[in-house]
One Martini backbone bead per residue (centre of mass of N, CA, C, O) as a GRO file, in nm:
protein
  486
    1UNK     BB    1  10.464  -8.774   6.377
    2UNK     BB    2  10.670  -8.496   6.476
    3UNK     BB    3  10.981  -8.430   6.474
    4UNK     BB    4  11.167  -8.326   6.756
    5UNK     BB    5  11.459  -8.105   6.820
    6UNK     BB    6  11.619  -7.922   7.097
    7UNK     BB    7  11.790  -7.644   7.190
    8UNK     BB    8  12.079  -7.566   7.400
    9UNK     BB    9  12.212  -7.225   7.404
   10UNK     BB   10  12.419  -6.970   7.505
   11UNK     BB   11  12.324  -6.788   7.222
   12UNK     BB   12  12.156  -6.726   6.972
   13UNK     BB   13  12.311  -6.661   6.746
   14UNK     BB   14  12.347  -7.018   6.740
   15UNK     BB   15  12.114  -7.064   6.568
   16UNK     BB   16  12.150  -7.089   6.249
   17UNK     BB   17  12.349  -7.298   6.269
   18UNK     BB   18  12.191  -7.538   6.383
   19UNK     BB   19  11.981  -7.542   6.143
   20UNK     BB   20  12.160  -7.609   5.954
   21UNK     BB   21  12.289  -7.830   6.017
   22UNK     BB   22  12.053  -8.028   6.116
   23UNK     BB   23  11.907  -8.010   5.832
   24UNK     BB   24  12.141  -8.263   5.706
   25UNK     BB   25  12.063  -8.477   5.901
   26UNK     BB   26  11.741  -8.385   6.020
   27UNK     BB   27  11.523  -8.264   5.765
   28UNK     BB   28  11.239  -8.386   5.941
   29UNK     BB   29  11.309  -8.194   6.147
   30UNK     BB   30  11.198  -8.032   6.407
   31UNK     BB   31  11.299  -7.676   6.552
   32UNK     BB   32  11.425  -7.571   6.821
   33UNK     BB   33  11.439  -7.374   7.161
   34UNK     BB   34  11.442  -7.425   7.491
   35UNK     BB   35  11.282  -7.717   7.473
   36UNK     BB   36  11.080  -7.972   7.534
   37UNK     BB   37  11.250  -8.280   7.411
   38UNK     BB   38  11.299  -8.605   7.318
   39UNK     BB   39  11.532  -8.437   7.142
   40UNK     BB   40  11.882  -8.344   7.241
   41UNK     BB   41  12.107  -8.005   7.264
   42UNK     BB   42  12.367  -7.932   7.462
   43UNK     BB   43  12.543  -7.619   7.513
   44UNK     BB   44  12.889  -7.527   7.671
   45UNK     BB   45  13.065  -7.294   7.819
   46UNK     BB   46  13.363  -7.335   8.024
   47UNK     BB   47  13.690  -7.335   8.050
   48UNK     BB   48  13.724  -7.355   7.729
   49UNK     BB   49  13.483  -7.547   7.704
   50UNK     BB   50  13.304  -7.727   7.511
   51UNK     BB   51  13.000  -7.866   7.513
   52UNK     BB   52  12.827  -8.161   7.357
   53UNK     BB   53  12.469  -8.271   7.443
   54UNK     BB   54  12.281  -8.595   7.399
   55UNK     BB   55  11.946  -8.634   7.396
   56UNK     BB   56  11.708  -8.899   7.530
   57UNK     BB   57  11.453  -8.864   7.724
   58UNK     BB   58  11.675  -8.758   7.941
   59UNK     BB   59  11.917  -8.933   7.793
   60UNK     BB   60  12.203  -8.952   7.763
   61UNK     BB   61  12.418  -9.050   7.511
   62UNK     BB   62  12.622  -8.813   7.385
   63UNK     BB   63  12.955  -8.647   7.422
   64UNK     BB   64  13.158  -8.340   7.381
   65UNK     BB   65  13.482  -8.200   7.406
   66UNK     BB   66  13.603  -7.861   7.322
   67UNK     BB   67  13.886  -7.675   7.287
   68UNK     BB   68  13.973  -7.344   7.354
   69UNK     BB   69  14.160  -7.059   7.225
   70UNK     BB   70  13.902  -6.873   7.245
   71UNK     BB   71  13.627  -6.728   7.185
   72UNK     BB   72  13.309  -6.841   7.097
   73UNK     BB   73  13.215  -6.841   6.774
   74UNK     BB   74  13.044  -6.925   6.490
   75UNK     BB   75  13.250  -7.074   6.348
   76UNK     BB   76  13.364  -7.267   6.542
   77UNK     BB   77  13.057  -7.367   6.621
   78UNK     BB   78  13.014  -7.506   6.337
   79UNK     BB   79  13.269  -7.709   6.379
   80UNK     BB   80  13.203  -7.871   6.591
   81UNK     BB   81  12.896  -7.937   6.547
   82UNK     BB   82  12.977  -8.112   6.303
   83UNK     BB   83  13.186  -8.292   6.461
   84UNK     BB   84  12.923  -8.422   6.631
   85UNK     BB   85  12.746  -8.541   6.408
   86UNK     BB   86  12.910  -8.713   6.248
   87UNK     BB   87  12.966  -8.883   6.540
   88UNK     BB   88  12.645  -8.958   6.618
   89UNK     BB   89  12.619  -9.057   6.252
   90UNK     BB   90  12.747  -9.151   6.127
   91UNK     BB   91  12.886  -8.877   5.898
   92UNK     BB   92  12.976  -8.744   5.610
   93UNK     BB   93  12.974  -8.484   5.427
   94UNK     BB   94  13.017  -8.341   5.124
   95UNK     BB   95  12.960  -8.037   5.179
   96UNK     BB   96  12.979  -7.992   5.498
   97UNK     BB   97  12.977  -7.658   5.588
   98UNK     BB   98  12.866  -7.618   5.318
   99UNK     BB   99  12.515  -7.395   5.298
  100UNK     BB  100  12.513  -7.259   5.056
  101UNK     BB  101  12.411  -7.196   4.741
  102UNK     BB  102  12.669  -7.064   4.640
  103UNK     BB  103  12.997  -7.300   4.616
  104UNK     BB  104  13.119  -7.167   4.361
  105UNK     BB  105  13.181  -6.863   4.474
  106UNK     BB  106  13.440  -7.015   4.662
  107UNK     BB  107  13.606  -7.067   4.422
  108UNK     BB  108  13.589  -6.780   4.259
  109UNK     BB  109  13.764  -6.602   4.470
  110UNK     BB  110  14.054  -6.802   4.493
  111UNK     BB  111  14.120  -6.795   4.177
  112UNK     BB  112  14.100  -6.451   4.211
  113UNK     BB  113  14.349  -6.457   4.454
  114UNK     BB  114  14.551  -6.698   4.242
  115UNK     BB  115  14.479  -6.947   4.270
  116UNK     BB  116  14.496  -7.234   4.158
  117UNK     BB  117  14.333  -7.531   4.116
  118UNK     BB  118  14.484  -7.731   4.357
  119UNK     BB  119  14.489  -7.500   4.566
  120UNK     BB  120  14.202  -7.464   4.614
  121UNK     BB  121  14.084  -7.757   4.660
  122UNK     BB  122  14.248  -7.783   4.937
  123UNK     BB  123  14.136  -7.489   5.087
  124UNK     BB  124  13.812  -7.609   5.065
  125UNK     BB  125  13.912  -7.905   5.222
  126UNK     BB  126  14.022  -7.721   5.498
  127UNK     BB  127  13.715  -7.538   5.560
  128UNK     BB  128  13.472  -7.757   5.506
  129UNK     BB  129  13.502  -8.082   5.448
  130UNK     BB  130  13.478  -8.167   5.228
  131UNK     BB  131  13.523  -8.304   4.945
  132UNK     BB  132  13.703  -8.368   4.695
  133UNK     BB  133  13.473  -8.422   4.470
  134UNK     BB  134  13.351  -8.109   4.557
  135UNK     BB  135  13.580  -7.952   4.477
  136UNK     BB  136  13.650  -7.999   4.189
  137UNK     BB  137  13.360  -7.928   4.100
  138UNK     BB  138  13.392  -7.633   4.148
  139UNK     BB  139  13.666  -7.541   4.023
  140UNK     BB  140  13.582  -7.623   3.756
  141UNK     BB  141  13.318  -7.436   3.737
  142UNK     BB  142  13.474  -7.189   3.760
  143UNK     BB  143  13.666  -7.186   3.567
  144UNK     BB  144  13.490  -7.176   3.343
  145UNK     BB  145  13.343  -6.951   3.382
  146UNK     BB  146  13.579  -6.730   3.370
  147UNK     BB  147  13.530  -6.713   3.041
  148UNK     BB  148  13.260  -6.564   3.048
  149UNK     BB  149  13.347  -6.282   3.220
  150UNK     BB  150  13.617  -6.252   3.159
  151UNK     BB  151  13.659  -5.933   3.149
  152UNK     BB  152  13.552  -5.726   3.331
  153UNK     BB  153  13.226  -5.509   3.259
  154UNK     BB  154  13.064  -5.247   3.384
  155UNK     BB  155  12.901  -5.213   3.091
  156UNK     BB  156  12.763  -5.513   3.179
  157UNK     BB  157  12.447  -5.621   3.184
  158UNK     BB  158  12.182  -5.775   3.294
  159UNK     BB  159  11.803  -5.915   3.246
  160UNK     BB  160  11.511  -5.952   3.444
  161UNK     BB  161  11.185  -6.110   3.373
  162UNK     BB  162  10.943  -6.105   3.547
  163UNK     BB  163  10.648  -6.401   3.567
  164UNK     BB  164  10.417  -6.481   3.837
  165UNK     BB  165  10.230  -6.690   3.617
  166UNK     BB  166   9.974  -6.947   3.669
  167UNK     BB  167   9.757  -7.228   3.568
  168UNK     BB  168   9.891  -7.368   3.829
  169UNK     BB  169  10.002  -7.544   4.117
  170UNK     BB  170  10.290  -7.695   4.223
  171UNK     BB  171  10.349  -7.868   4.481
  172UNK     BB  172  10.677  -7.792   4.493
  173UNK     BB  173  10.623  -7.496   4.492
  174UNK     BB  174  10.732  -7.187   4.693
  175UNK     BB  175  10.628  -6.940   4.509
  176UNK     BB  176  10.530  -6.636   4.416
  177UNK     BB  177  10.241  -6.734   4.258
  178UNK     BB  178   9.963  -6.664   4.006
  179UNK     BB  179   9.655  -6.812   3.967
  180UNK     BB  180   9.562  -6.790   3.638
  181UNK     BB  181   9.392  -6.718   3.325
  182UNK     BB  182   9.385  -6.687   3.067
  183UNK     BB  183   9.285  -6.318   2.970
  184UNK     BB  184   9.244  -6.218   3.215
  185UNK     BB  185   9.301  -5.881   3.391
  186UNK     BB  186   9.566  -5.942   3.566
  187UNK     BB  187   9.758  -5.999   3.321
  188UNK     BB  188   9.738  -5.706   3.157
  189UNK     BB  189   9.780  -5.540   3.421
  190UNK     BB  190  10.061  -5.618   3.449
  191UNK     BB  191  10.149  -5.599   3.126
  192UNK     BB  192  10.136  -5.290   3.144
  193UNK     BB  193  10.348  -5.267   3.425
  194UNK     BB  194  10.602  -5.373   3.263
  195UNK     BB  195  10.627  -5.176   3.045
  196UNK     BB  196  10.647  -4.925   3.235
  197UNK     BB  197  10.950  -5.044   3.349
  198UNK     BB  198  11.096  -5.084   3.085
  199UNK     BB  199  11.138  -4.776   3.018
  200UNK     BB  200  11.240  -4.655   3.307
  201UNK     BB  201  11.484  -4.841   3.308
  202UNK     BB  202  11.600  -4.792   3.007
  203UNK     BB  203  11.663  -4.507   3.079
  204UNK     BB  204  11.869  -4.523   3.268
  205UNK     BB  205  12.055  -4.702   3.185
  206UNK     BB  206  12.124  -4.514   2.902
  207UNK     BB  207  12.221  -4.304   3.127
  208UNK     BB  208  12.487  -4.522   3.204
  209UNK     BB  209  12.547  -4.684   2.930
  210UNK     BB  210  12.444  -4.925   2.912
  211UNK     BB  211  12.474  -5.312   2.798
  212UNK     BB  212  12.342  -5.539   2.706
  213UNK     BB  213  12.386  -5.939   2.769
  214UNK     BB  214  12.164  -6.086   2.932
  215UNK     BB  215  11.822  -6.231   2.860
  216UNK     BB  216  11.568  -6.287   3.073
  217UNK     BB  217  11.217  -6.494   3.108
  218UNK     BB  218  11.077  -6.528   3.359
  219UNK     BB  219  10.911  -6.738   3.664
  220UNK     BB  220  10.652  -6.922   3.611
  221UNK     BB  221  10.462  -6.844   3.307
  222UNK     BB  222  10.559  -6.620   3.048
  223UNK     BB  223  10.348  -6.774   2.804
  224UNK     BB  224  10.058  -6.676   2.925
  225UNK     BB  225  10.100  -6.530   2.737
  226UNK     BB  226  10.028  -6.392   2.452
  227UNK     BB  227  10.147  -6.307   2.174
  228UNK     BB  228  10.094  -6.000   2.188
  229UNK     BB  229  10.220  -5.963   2.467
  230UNK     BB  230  10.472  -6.058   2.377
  231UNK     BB  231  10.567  -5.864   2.164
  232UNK     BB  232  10.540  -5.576   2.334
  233UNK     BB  233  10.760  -5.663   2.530
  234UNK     BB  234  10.961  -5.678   2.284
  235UNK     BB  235  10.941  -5.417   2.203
  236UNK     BB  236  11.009  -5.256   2.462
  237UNK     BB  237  11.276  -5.373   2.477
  238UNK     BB  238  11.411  -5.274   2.231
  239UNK     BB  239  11.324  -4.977   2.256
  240UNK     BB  240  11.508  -4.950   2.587
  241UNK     BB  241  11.773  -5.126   2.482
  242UNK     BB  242  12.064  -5.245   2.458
  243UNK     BB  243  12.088  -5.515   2.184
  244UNK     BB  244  12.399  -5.532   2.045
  245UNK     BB  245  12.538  -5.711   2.279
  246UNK     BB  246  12.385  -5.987   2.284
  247UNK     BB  247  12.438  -6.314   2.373
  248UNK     BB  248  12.154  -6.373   2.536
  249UNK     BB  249  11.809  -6.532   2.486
  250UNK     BB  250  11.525  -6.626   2.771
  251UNK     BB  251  11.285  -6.843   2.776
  252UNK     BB  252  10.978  -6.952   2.959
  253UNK     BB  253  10.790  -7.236   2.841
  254UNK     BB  254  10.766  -7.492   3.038
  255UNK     BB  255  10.450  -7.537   2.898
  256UNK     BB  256  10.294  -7.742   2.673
  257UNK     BB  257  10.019  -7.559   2.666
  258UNK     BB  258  10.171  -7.278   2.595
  259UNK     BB  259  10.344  -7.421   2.337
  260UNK     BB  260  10.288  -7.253   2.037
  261UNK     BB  261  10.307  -7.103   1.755
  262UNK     BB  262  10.257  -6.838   1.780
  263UNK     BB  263  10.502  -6.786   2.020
  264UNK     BB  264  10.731  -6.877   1.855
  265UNK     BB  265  10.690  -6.671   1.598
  266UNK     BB  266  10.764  -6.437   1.803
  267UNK     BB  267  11.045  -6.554   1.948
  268UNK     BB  268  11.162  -6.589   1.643
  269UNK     BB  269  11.162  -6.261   1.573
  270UNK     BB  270  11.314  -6.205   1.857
  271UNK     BB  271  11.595  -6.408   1.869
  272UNK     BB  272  11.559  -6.624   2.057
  273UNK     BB  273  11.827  -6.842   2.197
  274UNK     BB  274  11.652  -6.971   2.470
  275UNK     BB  275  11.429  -7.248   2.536
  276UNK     BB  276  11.224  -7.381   2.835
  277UNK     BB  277  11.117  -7.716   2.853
  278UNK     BB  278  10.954  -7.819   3.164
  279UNK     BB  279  10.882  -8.122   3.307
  280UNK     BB  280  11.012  -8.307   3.585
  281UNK     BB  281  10.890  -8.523   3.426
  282UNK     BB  282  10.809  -8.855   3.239
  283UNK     BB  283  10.552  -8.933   3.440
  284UNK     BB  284  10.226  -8.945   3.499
  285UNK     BB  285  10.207  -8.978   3.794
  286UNK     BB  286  10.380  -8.756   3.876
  287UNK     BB  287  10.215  -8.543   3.740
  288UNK     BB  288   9.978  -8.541   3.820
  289UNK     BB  289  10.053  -8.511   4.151
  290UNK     BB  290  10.195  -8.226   4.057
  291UNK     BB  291   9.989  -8.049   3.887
  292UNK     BB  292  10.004  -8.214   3.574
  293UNK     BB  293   9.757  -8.194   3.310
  294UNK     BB  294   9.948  -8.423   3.119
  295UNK     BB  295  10.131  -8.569   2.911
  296UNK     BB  296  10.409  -8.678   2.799
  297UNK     BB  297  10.310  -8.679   2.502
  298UNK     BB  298  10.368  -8.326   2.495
  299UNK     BB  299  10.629  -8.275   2.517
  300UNK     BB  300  10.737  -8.403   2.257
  301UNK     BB  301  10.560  -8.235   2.087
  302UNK     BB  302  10.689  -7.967   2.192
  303UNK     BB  303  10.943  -8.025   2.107
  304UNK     BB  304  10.948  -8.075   1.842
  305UNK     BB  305  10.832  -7.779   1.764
  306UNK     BB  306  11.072  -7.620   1.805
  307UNK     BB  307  11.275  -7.728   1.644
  308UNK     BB  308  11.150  -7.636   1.381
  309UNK     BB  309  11.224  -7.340   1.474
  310UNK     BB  310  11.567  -7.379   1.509
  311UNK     BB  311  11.674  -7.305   1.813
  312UNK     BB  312  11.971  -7.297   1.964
  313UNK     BB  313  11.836  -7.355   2.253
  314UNK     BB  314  11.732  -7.631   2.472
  315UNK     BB  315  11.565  -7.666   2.815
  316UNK     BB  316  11.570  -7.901   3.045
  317UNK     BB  317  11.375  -8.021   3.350
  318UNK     BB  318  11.448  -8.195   3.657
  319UNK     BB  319  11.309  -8.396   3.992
  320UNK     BB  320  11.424  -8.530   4.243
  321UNK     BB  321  11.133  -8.647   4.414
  322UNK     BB  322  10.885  -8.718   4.299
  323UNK     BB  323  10.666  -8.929   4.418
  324UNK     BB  324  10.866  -9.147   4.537
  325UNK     BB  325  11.068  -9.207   4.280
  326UNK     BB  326  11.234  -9.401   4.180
  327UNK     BB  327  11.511  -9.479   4.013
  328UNK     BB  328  11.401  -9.602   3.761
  329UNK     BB  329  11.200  -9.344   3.724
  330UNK     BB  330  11.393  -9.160   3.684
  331UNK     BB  331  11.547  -9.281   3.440
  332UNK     BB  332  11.329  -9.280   3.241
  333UNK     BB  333  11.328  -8.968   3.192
  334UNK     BB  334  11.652  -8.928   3.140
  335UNK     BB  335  11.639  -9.110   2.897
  336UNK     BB  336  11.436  -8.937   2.726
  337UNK     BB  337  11.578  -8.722   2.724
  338UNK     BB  338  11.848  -8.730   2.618
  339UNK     BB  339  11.703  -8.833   2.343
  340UNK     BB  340  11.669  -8.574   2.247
  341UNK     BB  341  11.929  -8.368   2.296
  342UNK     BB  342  11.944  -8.097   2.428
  343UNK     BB  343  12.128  -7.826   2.568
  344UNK     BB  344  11.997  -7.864   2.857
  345UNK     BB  345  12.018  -8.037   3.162
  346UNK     BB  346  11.844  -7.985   3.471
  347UNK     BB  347  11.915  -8.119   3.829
  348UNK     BB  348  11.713  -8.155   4.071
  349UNK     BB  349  11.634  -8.117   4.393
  350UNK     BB  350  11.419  -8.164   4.641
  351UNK     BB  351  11.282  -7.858   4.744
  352UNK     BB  352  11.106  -7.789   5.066
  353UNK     BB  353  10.877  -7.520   5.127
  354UNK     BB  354  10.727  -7.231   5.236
  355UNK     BB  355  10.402  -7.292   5.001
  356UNK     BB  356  10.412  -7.592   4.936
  357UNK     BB  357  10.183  -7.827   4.955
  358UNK     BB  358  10.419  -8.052   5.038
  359UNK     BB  359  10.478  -8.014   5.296
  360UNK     BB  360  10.293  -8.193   5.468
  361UNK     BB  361  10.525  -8.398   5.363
  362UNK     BB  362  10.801  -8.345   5.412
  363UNK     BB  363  10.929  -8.579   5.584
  364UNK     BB  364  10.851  -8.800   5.392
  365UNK     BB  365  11.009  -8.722   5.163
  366UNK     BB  366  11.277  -8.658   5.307
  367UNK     BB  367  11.323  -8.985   5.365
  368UNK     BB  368  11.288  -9.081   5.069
  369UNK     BB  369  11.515  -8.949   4.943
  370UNK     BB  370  11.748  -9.123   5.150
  371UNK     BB  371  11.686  -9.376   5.067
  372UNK     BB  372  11.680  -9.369   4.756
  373UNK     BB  373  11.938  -9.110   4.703
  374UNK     BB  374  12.246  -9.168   4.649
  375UNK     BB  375  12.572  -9.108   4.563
  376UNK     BB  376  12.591  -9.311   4.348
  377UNK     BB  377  12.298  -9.222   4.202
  378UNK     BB  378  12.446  -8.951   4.133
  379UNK     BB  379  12.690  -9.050   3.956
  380UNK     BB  380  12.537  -9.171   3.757
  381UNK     BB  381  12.392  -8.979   3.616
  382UNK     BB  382  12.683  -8.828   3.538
  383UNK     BB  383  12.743  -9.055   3.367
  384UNK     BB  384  12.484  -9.061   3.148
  385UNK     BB  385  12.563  -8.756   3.074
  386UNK     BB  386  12.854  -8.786   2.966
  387UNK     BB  387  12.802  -8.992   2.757
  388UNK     BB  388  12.644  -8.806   2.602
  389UNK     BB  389  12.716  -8.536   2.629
  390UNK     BB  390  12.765  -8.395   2.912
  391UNK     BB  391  12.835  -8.124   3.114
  392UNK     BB  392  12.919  -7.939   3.402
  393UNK     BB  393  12.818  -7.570   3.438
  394UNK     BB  394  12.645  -7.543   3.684
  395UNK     BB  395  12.532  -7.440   4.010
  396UNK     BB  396  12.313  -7.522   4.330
  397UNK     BB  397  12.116  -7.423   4.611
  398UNK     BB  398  11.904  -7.563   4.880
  399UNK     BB  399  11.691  -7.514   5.133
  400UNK     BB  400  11.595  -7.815   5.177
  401UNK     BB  401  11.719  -8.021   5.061
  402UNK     BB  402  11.770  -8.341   4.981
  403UNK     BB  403  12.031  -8.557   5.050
  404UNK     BB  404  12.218  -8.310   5.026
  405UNK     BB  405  12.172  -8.191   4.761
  406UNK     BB  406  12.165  -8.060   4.403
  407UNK     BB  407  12.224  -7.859   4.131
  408UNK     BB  408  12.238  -7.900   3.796
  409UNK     BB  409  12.407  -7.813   3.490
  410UNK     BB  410  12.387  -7.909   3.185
  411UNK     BB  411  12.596  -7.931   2.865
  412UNK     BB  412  12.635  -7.909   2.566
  413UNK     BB  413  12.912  -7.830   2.387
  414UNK     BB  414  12.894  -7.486   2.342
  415UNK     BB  415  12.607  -7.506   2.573
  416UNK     BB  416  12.589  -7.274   2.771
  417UNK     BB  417  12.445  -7.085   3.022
  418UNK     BB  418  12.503  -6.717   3.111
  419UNK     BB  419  12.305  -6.646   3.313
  420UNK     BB  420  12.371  -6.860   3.518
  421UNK     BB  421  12.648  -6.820   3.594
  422UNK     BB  422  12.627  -6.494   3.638
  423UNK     BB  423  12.409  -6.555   3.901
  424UNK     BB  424  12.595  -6.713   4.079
  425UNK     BB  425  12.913  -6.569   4.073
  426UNK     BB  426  12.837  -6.220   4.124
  427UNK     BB  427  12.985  -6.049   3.855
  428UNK     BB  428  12.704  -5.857   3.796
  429UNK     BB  429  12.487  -5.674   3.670
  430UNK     BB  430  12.133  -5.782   3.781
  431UNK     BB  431  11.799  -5.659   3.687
  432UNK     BB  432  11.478  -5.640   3.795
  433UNK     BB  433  11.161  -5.705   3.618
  434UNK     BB  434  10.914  -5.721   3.829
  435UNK     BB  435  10.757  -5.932   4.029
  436UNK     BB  436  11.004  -6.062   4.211
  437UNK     BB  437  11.251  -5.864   4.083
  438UNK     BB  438  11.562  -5.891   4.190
  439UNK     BB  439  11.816  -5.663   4.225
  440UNK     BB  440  12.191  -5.637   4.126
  441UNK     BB  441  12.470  -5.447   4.225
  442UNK     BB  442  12.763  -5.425   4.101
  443UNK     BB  443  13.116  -5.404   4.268
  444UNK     BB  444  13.428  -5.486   4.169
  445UNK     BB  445  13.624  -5.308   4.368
  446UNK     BB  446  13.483  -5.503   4.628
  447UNK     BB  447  13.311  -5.745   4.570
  448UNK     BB  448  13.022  -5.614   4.576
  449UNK     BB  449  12.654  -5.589   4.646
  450UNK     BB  450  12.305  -5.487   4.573
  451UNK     BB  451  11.992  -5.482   4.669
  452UNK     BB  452  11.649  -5.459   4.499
  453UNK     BB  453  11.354  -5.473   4.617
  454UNK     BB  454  11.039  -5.617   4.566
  455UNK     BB  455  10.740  -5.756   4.517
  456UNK     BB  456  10.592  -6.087   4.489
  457UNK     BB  457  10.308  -5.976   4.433
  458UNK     BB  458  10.092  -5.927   4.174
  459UNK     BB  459   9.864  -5.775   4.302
  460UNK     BB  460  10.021  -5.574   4.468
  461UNK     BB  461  10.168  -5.433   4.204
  462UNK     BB  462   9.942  -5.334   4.059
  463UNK     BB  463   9.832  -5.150   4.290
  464UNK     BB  464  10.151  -4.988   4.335
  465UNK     BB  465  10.315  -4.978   4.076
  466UNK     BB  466  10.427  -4.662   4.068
  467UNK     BB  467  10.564  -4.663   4.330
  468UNK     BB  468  10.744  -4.956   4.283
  469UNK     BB  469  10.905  -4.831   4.011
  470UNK     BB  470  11.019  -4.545   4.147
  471UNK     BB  471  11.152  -4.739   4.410
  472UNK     BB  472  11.397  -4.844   4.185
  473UNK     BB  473  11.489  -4.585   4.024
  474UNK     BB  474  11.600  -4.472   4.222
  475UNK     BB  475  11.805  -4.682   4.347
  476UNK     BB  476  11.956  -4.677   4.092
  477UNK     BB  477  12.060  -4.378   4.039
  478UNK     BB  478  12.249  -4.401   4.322
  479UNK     BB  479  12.417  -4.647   4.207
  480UNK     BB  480  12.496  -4.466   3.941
  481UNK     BB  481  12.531  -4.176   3.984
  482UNK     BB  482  12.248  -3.986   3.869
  483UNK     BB  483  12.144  -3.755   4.048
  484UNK     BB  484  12.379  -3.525   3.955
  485UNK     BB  485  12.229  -3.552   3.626
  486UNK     BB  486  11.949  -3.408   3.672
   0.00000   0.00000   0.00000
């Protein structure tokens, strides 16, 4: 039976605010509003005081009345209610009130308007109630960071080039993604439609003067294509933008299936410098439970396989809570990755989102990880991959995660992603070419972007290609003030 709790609040505005808390401590539960149910919520504000009483079967259990200096807000009523839970739960969370996925960037804000480094950590843990050790940690990763971005270039963009079709969907997956086999009719025709999005967004850019900084080609399954129309998009992306100082070229080879010779010997050919193949386990039953139909030693012999082709970084990702895996079932993956000795692998927490196969079990899996998965545990990861030498290069995080956990991003050193960095400190524009893939246009000047939205479906896309390809260089146009050189 799935669990409900129910919020009593005084203006709808404090919806939002209930779900994120709630979220954190009560992960497994349905959220309502104003209905019954087994357990409640009830917040009043009376005479300058907030009143915030919990219910189990309409039996008062605990209440607490906080004093209002002032009307209230909902930044306010989001403190009250985090010291009610914490009160209510004895718990205390490591990451506080910050429930944003990017809490770097809440770092990196601090430092660029000249705050230390102990400066920072103070006021993001007297702001958010964090702990010392994720404040520390993310004002690191900060710092760091700004060494690769910083002094900003207004003429350096990123581009993402989306491939959102795969031939299996993992029930982990949230994404909107088209479920097709190589050689498909309609993996062609998104390809098609792929290299005209890349001539007209190349032609905006040239005329706009930008010169590409870091190029990712992710999914998805990028991979799926052939090695011949992977050829055809690298020629088109070359031959639209100006890739005379790209720092980084990544691309998704994710699945062991589909990293051919072929297809390496076409990306090495195109100078890609990072290319990651992703397995989430190293556990055959792991592998099985989320519909990937290959053995481990698949995974090894093609990591052997791109070794020979000689790339300068190779990324791995782990997925922790997948298939109810114990931490030694963990530890024996992580461990098996580390002496690869890959160039980047990152360590994600499970978050089931809606579209999920796994949803359907997402109580239990979310009750399973808080159980499993302690802090003194994600303590010993990064432990065991210190000593490996790996530091943490970018973080974030992300809603429905299990254990209130986050995305960790290691690297050997002077092998950080600059792309992943870019993209979550959101001090550049980085552009999306295909379905789904969002646009984001940086304004340095009041530290502000805009987003460019398209659809997210592949067929969807395919259908309307040419009017959704021209109402997103409309967009660019606008944003970079190219309409009145027309």
């Amino acid at each position: 039976m799935i669990k409900e709790i129910s919020f009593f609040i005084p203006d709808d505005q404090y919806q939002y605010t209930c779900i994120e808390i709630c979220q954190q401590f009560l992960p497994e539960f349905k959220i309502l509003f104003e209905e019954t149910a087994i357990y409640e919520i009830e917040a009043k504000v009376l005479d300058k005081k907030l009143t915030l009483a919990y219910r189990e079967k309409n039996q008062t259990k605990n209440q607490e009345t906080y004093h209002l200096n002032s009307p209230l807000d909902k930044e306010t009523f989001r403190g009250f209610l985090y010291e009610f839970f914490c009160k209510k739960f004895h718990k205390q969370l490591e990451w506080g009130l910050l429930t944003g996925v990017k809490p770097v960037k809440r770092a990196h804000q601090l430092l660029a308007s000249g705050l230390d480094q102990k400066s920072t950590v103070e006021k993001l843990k007297a702001k958010y109630k964090m702990t010392t050790q994720k404040a520390i940690l993310i004002t690191q990763l900060a710092h760091n960071e700004m060494a690769y971005m910083y002094p900003l270039d207004a003429k350096k963009i990123s581009l993402y080039v989306g491939i959102p079709i795969c031939f299996s969907k993992c029930t982990y997956c949230s994404f909107v993604t088209t479920v097709a086999k190589p050689k498909q009719a309609i993996i062609e025709q998104y390809h098609q439609h792929l290299l005209e999005e890349i001539k007209l967004t190349g032609e905006c850019v040239q005329q706009a003067g930008f010169k590409i900084d870091t190029l990712y080609v992710g999914g998805g399954t990028p991979s799926i294509l052939s090695a011949q129309q992977i050829d055809q998009l690298f020629n088109a992306l070359e031959a639209a933008f100006d890739l005379s100082e790209l720092r980084e070229f990544s691309f998704e080879s994710g699945r062991p299936e589909t990293t051919t010779r072929d297809r390496l010997e076409v990306l090495k050919k195109h100078q890609v410098t990072r290319l990651c193949l992703n397995p989430q386990s190293m556990n055959q039953s792991t592998l099985a439970a989320i519909n990937r139909q290959y053995a481990p030693e698949e995974i090894l012999e093609k990591y052997a396989l791109i070794k020979s082709y000689g790339f300068k970084q190779i990324n791995m990702d782990l997925i922790l809570g997948l298939n109810h895996e114990s931490q030694d079932a963990f530890l024996k993956s992580l461990q098996q990755i580390i002496g690869l000795k890959p160039s980047n692998l990152t360590i994600h927490s499970l978050a089931i989102k809606k579209g999920a196969v796994m949803r359907d079990n997402q109580a239990d899996a979310l009750k399973t990880m808080d159980m499993v998965y302690s802090k003194t545990f994600y303590d010993k990861i990064n432990d065991l991959l210190e000593a490996a030498d790996y530091h943490p290069y970018y973080l974030y995080r992300q809603k429905y995660t299990a254990a209130n956990g986050e995305n960790i991003g290691y690297a050997q050193a002077g092998e950080d992603c600059i792309y992943n960095m870019l993209m979550m400190a959101e001090k550049q524009t980085i552009l999306g070419i295909g379905a789904g893939s969002s646009g984001k246009v940086y304004f340095s000047e009041d530290d502000r972007f805009e987003k460019i939205f398209t659809v997210k479906d592949v067929r969807t896309y395919n259908l309307k290609a040419a009017e959704l390809i021209q109402k997103k260089i409309n967009c660019y146009k606008k944003l970079f003030n190219l309409e009145r050189q027309d």
